[in-house]
KOLVO-534562 format. One record per residue (C-alpha): x, y, z; residue in three letters. Coordinates in pm, 1 decimal. Example, Ala and Ser with C-alpha at 12.3 -4.5 7.8 and 13.67 -1.06 7.14 Angstrom:
2
+----------+----------+----------+-----+
|       px |       py |       pz | res |
+----------+----------+----------+-----+
|   1230.0 |   -450.0 |    780.0 | ala |
|   1367.0 |   -106.0 |    714.0 | ser |
+----------+----------+----------+-----+
! end
This chain:
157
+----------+----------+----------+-----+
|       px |       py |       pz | res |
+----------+----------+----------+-----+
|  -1257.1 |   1242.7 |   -325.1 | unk |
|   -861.9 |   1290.7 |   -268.7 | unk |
|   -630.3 |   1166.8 |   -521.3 | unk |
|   -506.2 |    943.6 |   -253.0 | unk |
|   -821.7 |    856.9 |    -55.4 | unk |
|   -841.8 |    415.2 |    -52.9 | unk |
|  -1197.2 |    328.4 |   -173.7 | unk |
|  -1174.3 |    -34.0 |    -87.3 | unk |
|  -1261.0 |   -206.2 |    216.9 | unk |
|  -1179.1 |   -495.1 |    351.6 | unk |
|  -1490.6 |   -657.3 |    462.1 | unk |
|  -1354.1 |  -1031.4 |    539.6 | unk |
|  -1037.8 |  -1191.9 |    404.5 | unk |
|  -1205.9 |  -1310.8 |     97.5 | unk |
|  -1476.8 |  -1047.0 |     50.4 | unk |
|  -1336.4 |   -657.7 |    -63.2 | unk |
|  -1589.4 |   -369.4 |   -139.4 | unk |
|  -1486.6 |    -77.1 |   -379.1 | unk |
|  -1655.7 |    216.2 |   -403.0 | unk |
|  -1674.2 |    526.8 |   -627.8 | unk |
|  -1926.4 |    888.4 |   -524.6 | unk |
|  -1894.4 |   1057.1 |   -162.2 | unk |
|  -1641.3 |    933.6 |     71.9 | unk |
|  -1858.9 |   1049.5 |    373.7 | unk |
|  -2205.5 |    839.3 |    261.7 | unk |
|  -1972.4 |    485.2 |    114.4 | unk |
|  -1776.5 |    489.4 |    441.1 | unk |
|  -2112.3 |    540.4 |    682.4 | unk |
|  -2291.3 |    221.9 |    428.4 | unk |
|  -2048.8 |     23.0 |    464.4 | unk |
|  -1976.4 |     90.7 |    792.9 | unk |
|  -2361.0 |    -16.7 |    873.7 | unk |
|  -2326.6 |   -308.7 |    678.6 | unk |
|  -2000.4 |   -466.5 |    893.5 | unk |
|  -2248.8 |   -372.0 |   1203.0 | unk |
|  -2528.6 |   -573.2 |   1106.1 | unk |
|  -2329.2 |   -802.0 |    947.0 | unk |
|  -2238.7 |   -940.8 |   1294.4 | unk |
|  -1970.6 |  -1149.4 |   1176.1 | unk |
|  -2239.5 |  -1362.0 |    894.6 | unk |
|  -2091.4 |  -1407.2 |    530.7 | unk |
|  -2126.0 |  -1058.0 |    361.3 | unk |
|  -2206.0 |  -1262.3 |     54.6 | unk |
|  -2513.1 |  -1440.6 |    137.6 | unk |
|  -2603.7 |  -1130.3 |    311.9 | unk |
|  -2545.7 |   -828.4 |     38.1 | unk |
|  -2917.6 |   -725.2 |     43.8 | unk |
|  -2834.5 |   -542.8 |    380.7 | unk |
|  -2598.3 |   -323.5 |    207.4 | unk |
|  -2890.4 |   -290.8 |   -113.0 | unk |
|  -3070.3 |   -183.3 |    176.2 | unk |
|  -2896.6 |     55.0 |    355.1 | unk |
|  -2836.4 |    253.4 |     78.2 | unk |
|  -3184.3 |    263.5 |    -64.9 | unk |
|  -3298.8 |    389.9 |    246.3 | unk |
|  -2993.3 |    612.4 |    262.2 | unk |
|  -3028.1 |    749.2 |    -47.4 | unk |
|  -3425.8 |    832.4 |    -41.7 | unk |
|  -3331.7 |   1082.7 |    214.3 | unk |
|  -3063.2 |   1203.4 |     19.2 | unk |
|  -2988.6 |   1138.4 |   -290.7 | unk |
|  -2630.6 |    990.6 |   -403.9 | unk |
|  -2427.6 |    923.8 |   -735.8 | unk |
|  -2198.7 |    592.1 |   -602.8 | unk |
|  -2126.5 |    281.7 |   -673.1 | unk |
|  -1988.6 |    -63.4 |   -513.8 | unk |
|  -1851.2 |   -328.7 |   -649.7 | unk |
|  -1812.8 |   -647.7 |   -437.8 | unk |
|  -1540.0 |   -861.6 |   -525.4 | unk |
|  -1396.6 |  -1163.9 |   -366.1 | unk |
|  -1412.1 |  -1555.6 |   -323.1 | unk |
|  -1725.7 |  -1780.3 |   -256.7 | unk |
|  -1790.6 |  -2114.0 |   -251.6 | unk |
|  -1474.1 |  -2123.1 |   -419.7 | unk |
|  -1601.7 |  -1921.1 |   -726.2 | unk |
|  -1500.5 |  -1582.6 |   -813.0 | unk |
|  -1738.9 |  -1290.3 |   -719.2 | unk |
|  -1801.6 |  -1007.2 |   -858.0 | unk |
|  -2116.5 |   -803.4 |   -871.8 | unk |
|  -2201.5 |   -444.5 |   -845.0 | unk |
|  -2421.6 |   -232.2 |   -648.1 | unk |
|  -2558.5 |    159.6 |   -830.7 | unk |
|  -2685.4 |    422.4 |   -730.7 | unk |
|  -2743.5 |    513.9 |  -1138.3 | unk |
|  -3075.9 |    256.9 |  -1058.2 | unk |
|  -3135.4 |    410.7 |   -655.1 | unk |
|  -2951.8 |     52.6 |   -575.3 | unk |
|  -3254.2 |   -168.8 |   -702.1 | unk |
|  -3052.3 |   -442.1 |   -852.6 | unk |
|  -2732.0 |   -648.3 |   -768.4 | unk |
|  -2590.5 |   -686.7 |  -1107.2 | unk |
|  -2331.8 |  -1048.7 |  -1092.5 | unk |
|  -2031.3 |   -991.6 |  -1377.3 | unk |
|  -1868.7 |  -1290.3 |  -1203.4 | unk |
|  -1684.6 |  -1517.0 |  -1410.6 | unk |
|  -1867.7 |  -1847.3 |  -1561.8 | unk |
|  -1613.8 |  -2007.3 |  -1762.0 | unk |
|  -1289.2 |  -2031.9 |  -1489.2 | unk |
|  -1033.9 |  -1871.7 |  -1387.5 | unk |
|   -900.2 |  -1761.6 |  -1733.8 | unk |
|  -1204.0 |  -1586.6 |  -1832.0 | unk |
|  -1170.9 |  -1176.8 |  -1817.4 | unk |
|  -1389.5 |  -1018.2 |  -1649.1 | unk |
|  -1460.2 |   -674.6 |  -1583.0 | unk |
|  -1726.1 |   -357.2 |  -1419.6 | unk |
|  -1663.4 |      8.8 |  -1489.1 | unk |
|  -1831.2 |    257.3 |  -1250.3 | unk |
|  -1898.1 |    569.8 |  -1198.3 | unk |
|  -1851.5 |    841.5 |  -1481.4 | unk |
|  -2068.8 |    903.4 |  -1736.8 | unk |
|  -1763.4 |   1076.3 |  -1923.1 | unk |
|  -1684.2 |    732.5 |  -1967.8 | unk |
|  -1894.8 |    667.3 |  -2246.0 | unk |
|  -1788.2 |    597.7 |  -2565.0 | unk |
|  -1407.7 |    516.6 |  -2408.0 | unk |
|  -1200.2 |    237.7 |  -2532.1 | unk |
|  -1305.4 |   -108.1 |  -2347.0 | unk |
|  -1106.4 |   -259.2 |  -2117.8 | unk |
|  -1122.9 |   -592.6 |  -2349.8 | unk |
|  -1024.8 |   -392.5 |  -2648.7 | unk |
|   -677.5 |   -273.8 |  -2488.8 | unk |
|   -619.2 |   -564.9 |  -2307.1 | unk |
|   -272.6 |   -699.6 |  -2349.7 | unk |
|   -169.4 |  -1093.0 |  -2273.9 | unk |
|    179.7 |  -1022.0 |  -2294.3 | unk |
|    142.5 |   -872.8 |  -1945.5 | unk |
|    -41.3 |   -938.4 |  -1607.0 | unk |
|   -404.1 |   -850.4 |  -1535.3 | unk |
|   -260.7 |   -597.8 |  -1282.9 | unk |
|    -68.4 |   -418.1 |  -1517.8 | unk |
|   -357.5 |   -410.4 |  -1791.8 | unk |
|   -614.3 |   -305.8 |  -1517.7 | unk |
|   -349.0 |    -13.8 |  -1359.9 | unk |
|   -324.7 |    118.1 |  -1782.9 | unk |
|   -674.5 |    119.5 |  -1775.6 | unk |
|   -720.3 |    276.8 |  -1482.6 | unk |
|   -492.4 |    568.1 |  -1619.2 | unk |
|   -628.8 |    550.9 |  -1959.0 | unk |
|   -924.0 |    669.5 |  -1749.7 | unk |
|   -809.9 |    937.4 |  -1549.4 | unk |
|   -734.4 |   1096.0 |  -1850.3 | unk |
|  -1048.1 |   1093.2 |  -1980.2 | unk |
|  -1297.0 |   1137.3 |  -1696.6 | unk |
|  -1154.5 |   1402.1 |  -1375.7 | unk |
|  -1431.7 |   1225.7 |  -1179.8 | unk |
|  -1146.8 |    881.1 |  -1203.3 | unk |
|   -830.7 |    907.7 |  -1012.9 | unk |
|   -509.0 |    776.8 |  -1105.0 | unk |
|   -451.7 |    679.2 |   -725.8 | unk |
|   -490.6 |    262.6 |   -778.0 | unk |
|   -575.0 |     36.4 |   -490.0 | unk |
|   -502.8 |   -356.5 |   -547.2 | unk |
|   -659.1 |   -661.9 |   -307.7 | unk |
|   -559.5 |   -984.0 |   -406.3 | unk |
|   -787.4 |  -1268.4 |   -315.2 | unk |
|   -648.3 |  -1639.9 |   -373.9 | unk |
|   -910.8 |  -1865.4 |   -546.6 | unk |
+----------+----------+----------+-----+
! end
């Protein structure tokens, strides 16, 4: 994917999808999913996306990932969709304890393994944003399969 390709959408004001793997087969899914989402809460109806990309992917395989963030029923969402299990579970990483828990899903590379953790470098003395952006580059540099091109939604809880 281009260094400065977006891999987020924008699928209601309080509901963002990321994505990592081919542009071409994440735009087309969730391009499906805002059709027959007909304007329902993308939340409550996830399993469409599940679907479309099982079916997608049995006629051709695909290495991505989402991760659907956002704000429901005033709680913070945030679960993620794989292709590393052909989509077959939704896995929810949302926050239990409030809104000063850390939370946080890496996808995508399996050069990623054995990196730092995002709660091992995290630094209080600065925002979330910053720490995820570092981590983000911290990375890139490990993994060519990341980008350093960073994307930020902000949803108000």
């Amino acid at each position: 994917m281009s260094e400065d390709s977006e891999k987020i959408r924008q699928i209601t004001t309080e509901c963002y999808i990321g994505y990592t793997g081919s542009k071409q087969f994440c735009e087309y899914a969730l391009d499906c999913f805002a059709e027959a989402l007909d304007h329902q809460n993308p939340f409550e109806n996830i399993q469409i996306l599940q679907e479309l990309t099982k079916g997608m992917c049995e006629s051709k395989p695909n290495d991505c990932n989402f991760i659907i963030a956002g704000k429901w029923q005033n709680k913070i969402i945030l679960w993620v969709l794989s292709g590393s299990d052909a989509f077959d579970n939704i896995t929810d990483e949302s926050p239990t304890q409030g809104l000063d828990e850390i939370k946080q899903v890496a996808v995508g590379s399996r050069q990623m393994e054995g990196a730092a953790n995002f709660t091992d470098m995290y630094n209080r003395d600065v925002s979330i944003e910053s720490n995820m952006n570092d981590y983000i580059r911290y990375a890139a540099t490990i993994s060519e399969d990341i980008n350093d091109h960073i994307s930020t939604r902000k949803v108000r809880i």
